[in-house]
C-alpha positions in Angstrom: 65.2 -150.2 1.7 63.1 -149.7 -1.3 64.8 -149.1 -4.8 63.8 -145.4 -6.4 61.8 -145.8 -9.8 64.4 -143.8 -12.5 62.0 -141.8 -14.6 61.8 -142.5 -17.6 62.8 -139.6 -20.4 60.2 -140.0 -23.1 61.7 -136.4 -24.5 65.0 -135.0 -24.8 66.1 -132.1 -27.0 70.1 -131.1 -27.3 71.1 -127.8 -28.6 68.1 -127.1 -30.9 68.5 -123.8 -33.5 66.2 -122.4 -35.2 66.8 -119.3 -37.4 64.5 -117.5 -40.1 65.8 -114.7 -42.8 64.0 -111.3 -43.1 65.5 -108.7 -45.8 68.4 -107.6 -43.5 69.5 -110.2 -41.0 69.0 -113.8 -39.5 66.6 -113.9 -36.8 67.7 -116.4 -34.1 64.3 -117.9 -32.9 65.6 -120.9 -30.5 69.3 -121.0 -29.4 70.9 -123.9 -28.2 68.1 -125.0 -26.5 67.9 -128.1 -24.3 64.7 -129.7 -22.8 63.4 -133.0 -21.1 60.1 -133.8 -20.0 59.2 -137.7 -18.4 56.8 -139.9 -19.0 53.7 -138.7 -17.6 54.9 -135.2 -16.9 52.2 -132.5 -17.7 54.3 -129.6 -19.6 53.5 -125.7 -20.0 55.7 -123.4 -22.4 54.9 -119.6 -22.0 56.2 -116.7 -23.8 55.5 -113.5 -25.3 53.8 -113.2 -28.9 56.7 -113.8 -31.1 59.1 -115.7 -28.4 59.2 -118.6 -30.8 56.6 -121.1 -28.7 54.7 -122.1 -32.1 58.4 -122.7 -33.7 59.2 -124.7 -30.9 55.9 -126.8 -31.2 56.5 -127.1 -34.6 60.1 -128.7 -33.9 59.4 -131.3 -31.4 56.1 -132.1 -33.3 58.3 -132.6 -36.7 56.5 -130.4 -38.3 59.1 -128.4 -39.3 63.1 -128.9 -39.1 65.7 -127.2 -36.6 68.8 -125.7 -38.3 71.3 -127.9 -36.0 70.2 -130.2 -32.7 68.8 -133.7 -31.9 65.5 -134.1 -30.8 64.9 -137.7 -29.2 61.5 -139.5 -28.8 62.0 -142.6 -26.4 65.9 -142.7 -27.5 64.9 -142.0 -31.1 66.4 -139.2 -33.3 63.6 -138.5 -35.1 65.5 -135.0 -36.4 68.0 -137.8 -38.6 64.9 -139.2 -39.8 64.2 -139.4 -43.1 61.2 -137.3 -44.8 59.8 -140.2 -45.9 59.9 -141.4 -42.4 58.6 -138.5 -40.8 54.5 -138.7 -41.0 55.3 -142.4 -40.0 56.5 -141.3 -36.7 54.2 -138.4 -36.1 51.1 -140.3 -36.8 52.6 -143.3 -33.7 54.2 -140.9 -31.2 52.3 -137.9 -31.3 49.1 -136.7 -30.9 47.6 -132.6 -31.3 45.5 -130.3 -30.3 45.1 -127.0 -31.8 43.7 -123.6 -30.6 41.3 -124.0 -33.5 40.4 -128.0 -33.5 40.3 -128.3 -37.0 37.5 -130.9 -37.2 36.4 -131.9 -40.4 33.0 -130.2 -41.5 31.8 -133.2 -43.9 32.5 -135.8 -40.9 31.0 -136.6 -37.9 32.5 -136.1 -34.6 33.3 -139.9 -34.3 34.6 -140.0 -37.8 36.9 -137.1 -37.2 38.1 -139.3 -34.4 38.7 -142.3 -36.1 40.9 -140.5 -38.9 44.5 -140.9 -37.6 43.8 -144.5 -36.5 42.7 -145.0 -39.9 46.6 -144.5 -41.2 47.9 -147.1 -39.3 47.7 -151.1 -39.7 44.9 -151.0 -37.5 41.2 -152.6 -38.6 38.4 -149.9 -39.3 36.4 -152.1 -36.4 39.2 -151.5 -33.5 39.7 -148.0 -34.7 35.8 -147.2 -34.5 35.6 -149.3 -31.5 38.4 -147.3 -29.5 36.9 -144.2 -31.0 33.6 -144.8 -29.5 35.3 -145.6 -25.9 37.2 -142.0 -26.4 34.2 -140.3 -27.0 32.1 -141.5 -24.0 35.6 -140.6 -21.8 34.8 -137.5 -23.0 31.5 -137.0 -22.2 30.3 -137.1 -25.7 28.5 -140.4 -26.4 25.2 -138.7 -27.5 27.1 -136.6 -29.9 29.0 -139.4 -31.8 27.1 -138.9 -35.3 26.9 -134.5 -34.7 28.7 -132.8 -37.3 31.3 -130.2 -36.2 28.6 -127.4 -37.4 26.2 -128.9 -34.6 28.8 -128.7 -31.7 29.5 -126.5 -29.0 33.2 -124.8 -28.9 33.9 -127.3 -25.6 32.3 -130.4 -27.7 34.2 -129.4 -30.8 37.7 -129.3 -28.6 36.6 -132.6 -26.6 36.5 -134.2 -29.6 40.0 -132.7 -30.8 41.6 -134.4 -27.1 39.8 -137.7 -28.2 41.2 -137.4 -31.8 44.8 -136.1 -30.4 44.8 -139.8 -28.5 43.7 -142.2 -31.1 46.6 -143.5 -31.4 47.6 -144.0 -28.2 50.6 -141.2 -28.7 53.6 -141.1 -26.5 53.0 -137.1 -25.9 50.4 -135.0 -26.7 51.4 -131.3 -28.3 48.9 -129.0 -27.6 49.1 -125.5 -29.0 46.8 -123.3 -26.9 43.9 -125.6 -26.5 41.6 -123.1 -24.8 42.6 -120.4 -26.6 39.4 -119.8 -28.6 37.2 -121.0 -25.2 35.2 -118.9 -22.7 36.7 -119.0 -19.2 34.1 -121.9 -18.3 34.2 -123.8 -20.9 38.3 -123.6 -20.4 38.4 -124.7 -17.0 36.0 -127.7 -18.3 39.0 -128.8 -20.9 42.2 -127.8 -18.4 40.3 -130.4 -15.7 40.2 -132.9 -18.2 43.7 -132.8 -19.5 44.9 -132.8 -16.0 42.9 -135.8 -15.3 44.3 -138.0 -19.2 47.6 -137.0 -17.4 47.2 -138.5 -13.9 44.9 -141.5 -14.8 46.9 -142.5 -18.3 50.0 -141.6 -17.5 49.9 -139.6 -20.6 52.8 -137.0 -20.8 51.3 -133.8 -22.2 53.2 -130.9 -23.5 51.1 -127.0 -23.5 52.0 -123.9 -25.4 49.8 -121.5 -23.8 49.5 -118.2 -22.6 47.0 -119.0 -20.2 48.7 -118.6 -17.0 45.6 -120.6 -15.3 46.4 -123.8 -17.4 49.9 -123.6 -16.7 49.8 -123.4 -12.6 48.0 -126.6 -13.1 50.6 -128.7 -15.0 54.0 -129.9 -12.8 56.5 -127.9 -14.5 56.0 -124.6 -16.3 59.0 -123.1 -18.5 59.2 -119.4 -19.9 60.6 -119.2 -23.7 62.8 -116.1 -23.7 65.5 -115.4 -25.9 65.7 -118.8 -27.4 66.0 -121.0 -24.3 63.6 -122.4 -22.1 64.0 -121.6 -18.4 62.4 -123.6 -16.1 60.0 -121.7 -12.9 59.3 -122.7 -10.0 
């Protein structure tokens, strides 16, 4: 009888809070909330406007701190990590995408690539190299030297995924990634994040409101009232 592979939990949240003041009372934005995703899971998040899904991004990406809970990356607390310690961690374990990609104007689309490989220990040659292998994944090896300015919306977010796994991160956060995208164009980037999932085994988590990206990832969780509740 064949042994079942354990999966292995590459995120794990515990009793995250989150509050924020306004002029008469604390607004409780996430509650106690608990999470897990595997290695190689592809992740959705929905909510209304205002249900706390950018808060929540910004908490598991380290952009911001939780009031109380552990947030674990791989077994590591990053929440106990030091702020001098924190952009470390980001830059190795994470990777982004953002509604609006945020590409450099100045650079070109393999120099915005190359950027975040550029902060680690890495040579410029191996960064440049795996930049250049990124960029033809994505469909984008006659665009390598294009300025943002001289790139389509699609082109411009292709080269945000490529950027987003420069690093090789452990999860990718992406914060509605075809938000800003026509309906073609955003089927065009859904496929292809489906397909880094599958072939790299690349565990990808989605804030989106697009309920077309999130019947294509494996699980799909609804933020309401501070916790995340799993749908089937």
């Amino acid at each position: 009888m064949s042994e079942v592979k354990t999966k292995e939990v590459i995120l794990k949240i515990e009793k995250l809070n989150k509050s924020f003041k306004d002029k008469k009372r604390d607004i409780h934005i996430l509650d106690d909330l608990d999470f897990q995703v595997n290695k190689g899971e592809f992740v959705s998040v929905l909510g209304k406007s205002g249900s706390g899904k950018t808060t929540f991004l910004n908490m598991i990406g380290m952009l911001d701190r939780p009031d109380s809970g552990d947030i674990y990356y791989a077994g590591k607390n990053v929440s106990k990590a030091p702020n001098s310690k924190i952009d470390l961690l980001r830059n190795e374990m994470l990777g982004f995408i953002f509604q609006f990609h945020y590409l450099l104007p100045e650079f070109t689309a393999l120099e915005n690539v190359m950027l975040p490989g550029l902060i680690g220990k890495k040579s410029k040659a191996e960064v440049e190299k795996r930049a250049k292998e990124l960029l033809i994944e994505m469909q984008l090896e006659e665009r390598l030297d294009h300025k943002p300015t001289e790139l389509s919306g699609g082109e411009k977010q292709r080269v945000a995924i490529a950027r987003a796994m420069i690093n090789e991160p452990k999860i990718i956060l992406a914060d509605e990634p075809t938000g800003n995208l026509d309906e073609e164009t955003s089927d065009v980037i859904h496929t292809l994040l489906r397909r880094i999932c599958k072939e790299k085994d690349q565990t990808i988590i989605v804030v989106t409101h697009s309920t077309e990206l999130a019947n294509i990832t494996d699980k799909r969780y609804h933020l309401t009232k501070g916790k995340l509740e799993e749908v089937s």
